[in-house]
VEXDREN-2710 file (C-alpha; in Angstrom, 1 decimal):
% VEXDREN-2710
k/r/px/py/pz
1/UNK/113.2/143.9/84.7
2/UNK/115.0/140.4/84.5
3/UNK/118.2/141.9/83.8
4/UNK/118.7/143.6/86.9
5/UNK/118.8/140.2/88.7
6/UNK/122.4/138.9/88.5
7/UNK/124.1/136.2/90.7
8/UNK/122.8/137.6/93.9
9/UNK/119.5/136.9/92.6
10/UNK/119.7/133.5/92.0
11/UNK/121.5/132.7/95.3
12/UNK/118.5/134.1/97.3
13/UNK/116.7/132.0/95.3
14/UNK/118.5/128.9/96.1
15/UNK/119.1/129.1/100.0
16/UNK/114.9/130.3/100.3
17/UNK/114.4/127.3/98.1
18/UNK/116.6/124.8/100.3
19/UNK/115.3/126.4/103.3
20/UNK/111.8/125.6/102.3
21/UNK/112.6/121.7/101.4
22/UNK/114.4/121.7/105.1
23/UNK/111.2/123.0/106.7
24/UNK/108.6/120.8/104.9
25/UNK/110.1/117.9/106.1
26/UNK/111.3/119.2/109.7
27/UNK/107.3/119.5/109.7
28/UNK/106.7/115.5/108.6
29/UNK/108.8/114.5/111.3
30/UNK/107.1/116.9/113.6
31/UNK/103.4/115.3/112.8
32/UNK/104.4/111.6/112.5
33/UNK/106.2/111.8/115.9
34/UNK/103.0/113.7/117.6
35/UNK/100.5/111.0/116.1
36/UNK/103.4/108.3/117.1
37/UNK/103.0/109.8/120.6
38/UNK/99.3/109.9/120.4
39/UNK/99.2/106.1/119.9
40/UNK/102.2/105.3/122.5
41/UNK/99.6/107.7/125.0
42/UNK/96.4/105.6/124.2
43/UNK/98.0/102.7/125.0
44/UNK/99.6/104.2/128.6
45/UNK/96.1/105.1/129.2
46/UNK/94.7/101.5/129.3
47/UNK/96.9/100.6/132.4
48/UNK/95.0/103.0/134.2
49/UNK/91.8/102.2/136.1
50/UNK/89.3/105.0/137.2
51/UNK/88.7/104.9/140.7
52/UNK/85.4/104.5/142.2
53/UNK/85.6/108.2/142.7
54/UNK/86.7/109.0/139.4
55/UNK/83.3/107.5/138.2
56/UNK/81.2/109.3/140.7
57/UNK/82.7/112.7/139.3
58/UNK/82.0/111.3/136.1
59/UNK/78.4/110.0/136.8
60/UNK/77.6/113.5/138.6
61/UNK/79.3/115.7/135.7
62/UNK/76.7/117.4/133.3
63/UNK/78.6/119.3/130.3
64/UNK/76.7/121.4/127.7
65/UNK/75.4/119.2/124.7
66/UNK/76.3/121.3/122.1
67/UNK/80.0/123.0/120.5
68/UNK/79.5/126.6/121.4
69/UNK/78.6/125.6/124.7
70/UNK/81.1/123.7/125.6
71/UNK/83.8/126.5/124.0
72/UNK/81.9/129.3/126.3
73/UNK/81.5/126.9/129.4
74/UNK/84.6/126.5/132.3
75/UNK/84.4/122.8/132.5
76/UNK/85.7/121.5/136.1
77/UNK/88.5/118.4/135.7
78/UNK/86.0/115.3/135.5
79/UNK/89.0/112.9/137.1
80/UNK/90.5/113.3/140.8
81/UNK/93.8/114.5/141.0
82/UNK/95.2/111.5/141.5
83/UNK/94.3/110.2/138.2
84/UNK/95.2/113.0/136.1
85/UNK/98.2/112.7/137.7
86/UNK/98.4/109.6/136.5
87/UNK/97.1/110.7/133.5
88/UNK/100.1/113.4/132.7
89/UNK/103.0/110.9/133.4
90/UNK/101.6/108.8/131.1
91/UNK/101.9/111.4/128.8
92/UNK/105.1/112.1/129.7
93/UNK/106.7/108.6/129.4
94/UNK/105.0/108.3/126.1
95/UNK/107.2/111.6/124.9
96/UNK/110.1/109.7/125.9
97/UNK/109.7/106.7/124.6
98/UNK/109.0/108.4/121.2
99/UNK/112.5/109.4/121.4
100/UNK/113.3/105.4/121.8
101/UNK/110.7/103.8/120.0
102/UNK/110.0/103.0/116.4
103/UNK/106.7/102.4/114.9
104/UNK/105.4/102.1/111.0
105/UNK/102.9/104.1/109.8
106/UNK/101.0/102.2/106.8
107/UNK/100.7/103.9/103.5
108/UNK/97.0/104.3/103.8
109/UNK/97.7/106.4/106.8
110/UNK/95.9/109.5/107.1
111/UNK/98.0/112.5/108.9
112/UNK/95.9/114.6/110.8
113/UNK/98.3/116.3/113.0
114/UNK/98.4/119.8/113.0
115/UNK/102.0/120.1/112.1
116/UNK/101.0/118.6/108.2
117/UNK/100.6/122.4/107.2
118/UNK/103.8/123.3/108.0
119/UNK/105.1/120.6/105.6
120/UNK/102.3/121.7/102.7
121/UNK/103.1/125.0/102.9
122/UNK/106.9/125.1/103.0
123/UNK/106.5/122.3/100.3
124/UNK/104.6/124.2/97.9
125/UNK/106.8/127.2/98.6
126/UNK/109.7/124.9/97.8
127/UNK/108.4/123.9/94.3
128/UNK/107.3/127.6/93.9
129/UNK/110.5/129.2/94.4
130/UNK/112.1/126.8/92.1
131/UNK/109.5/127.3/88.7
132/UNK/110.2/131.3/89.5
133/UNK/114.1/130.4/89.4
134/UNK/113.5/128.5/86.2
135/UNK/111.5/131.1/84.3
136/UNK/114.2/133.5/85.6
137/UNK/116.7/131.5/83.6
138/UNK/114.0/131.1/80.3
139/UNK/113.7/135.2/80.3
140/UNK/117.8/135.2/81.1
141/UNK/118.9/133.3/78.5
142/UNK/116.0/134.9/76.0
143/UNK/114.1/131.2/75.6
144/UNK/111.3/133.5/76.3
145/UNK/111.1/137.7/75.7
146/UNK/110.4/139.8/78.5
147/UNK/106.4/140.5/77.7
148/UNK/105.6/137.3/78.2
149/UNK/108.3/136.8/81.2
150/UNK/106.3/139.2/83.2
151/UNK/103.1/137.9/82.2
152/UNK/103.8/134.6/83.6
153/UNK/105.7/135.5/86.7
154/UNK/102.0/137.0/87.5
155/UNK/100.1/133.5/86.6
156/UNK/99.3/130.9/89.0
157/UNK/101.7/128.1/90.3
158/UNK/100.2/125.6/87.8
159/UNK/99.9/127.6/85.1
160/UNK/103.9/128.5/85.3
161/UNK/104.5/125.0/85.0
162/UNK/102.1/123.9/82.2
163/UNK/103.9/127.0/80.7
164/UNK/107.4/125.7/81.3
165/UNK/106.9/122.0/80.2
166/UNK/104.4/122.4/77.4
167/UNK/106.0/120.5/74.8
168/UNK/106.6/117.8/77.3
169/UNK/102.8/117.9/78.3
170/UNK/101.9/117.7/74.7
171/UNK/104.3/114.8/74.2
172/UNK/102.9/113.0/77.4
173/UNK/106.8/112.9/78.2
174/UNK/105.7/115.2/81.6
175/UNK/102.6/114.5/84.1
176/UNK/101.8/117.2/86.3
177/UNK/98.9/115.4/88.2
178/UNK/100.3/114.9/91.6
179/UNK/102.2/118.4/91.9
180/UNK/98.0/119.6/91.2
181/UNK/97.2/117.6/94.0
182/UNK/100.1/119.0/96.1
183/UNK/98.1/123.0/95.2
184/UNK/95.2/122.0/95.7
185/UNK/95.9/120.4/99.5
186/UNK/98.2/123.8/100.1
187/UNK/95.2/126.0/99.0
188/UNK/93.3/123.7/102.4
189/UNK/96.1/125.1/104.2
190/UNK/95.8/128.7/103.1
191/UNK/92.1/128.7/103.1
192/UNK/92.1/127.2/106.7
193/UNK/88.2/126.9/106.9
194/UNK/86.0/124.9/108.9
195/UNK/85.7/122.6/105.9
196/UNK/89.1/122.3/104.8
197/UNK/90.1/122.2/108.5
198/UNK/88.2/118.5/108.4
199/UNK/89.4/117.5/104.9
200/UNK/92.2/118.0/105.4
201/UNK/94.5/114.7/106.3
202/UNK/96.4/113.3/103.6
203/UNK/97.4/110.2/103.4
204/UNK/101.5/109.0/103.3
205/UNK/101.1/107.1/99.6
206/UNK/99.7/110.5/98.5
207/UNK/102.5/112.6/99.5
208/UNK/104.9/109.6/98.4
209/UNK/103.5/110.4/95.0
210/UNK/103.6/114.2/95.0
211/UNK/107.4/113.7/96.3
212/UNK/108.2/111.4/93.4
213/UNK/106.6/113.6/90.7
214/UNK/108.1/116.5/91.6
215/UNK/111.1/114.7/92.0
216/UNK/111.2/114.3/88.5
217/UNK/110.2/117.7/87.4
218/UNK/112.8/118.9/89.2
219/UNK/115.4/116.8/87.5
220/UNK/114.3/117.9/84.1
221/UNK/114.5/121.8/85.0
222/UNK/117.9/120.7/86.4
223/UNK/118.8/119.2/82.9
224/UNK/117.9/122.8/81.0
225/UNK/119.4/125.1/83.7
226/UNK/122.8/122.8/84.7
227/UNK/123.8/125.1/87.9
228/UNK/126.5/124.1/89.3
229/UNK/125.3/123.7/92.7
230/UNK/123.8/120.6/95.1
231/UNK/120.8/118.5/93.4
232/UNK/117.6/119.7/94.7
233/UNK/116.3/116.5/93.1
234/UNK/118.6/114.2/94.9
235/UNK/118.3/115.8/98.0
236/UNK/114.1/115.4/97.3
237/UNK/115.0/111.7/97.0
238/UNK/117.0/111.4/100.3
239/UNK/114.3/112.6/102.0
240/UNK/111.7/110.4/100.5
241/UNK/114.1/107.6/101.0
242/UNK/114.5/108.7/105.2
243/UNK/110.8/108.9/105.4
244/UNK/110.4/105.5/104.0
245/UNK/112.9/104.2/106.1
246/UNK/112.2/105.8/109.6
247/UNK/108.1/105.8/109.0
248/UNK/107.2/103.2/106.5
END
C-alpha cells in the first residue's frame, strides 16, 4: 500500500500540513482581536448614559425567566433608538481602533472566543498530518514492515506518537504531556456539547506549552526524516515568538 505513494504523496502532505499551521494561527489572531474588541466595546459603553426613557423601557420590560423562553420569545429592543444608536458606533469605533490599538493579554488569560476552535482544530490537524507523514517515511524506508504500518495508520493520534517515539518515552528523552492536552481540548471541539461548549476556554500559558512541546517533537521527526524542505519547527517557533510579541 505504502509503495504506491511516491513524491506526490509527500508534497500533498506538506502544503495540507503548512496550510493547517497557517490556519490555526490566522484563527488566534481572529479570537484575541474579537475579545481585544470586546474589552475596547465595554469601555465605549461606559461613556454612554441611558436616558430617562431608556430606563422607563427598561423598568416596564418583562422578559421570560428562563433559557428556552427567552430563545422561543421575540424580545422588543429594551433601549430607544437613540441609544442603540449610540450603542452601534461604539461598536464600530472599537473595530477600528482594534486595528490601531495594542493591548496584552496576561498568560492566565482564558480565550473564550468562538474563533479558538478554528485554531484547535487546524492545530491538531497540523500535528496529525505530520505523525502520518512520518510513519509514511518509517514504513518507506522499512524502519517498520507493512503489517504493522497499516495497523498504526488506523490507531489514534496519540497512540501513533507513543508508537513513533517509544524509545524516547522509555528513556524520558521525549514528553508527550502537553501535545495530550492539545487532543483532548480538540476532542471539546469535535464533541461540541453543551458541556464542552462551557469548558472550553484555554488559557494562553496553556497553548504556550502545547506550542513548545510540539515544537520539539517536531524537530526530532525532522532530525530522522531530513527533507529538504522549510522547518515546520522553526516556522512553529516564529509563530510562538509573534504571538508573544503582538499579545503577551
Amino acid at each position: 500500500m505504502s509503495n504506491r505513494h511516491e513524491i506526490e504523496t509527500y508534497s500533498k502532505l506538506q502544503l495540507g500540513a503548512a496550510f493547517y499551521l497557517q490556519e490555526s494561527f490566522h484563527y488566534l489572531h481572529v479570537a484575541l482581536k474579537s475579545e481585544f474588541t470586546s474589552l475596547l466595546f465595554a469601555e465605549e459603553l461606559n461613556s454612554i448614559e441611558p436616558s430617562k426613557e431608556d430606563r422607563k423601557i427598561i423598568d416596564e420590560t418583562r422578559l421570560p425567566q428562563d433559557a428556552v423562553s427567552i430563545m422561543q420569545s421575540n424580545i422588543p429592543d429594551v433601549l430607544t433608538k437613540e441609544t442603540l444608536s449610540l450603542m452601534s458606533e461604539a461598536f464600530q469605533k472599537s473595530k477600528c481602533r482594534v486595528e490601531s490599538e495594542k493591548h496584552k493579554f496576561g498568560l492566565d488569560h482564558r480565550i473564550d472566543s468562538i474563533e479558538i476552535l478554528g485554531h484547535l482544530n487546524n492545530f491538531g490537524f497540523f500535528i496529525e498530518t505530520l505523525t502520518n507523514r512520518h510513519l509514511l517515511f518509517l514504513r518507506q524506508t522499512e524502519v517498520i514492515d507493512e503489517f504493522s504500518y497499516a495497523r498504526i495508520c488506523t490507531a489514534k493520534v496519540m497512540e501513533r506518537l507513543i508508537y513513533i517515539f517509544k524509545e524516547e518515552l522509555n528513556n524520558n528523552q521525549v514528553h508527550l504531556n502537553e501535545i495530550t492536552n492539545l487532543f483532548s481540548l480538540r476532542n471539546k471541539t469535535v464533541h461540541y456539547t453543551p458541556d464542552n461548549a462551557i469548558a472550553l476556554k484555554p488559557k494562553i500559558s496553556e497553548l504556550i506549552q502545547i506550542w513548545r512541546q510540539c515544537a520539539k517533537i517536531i524537530k526530532r521527526l525532522e532530525k530522522k526524516e531530513k527533507f529538504n524542505e522549510e522547518s515546520f519547527s522553526k516556522i512553529l517557533e516564529n509563530y510562538i515568538v509573534e504571538i508573544k510579541t503582538t499579545w503577551n
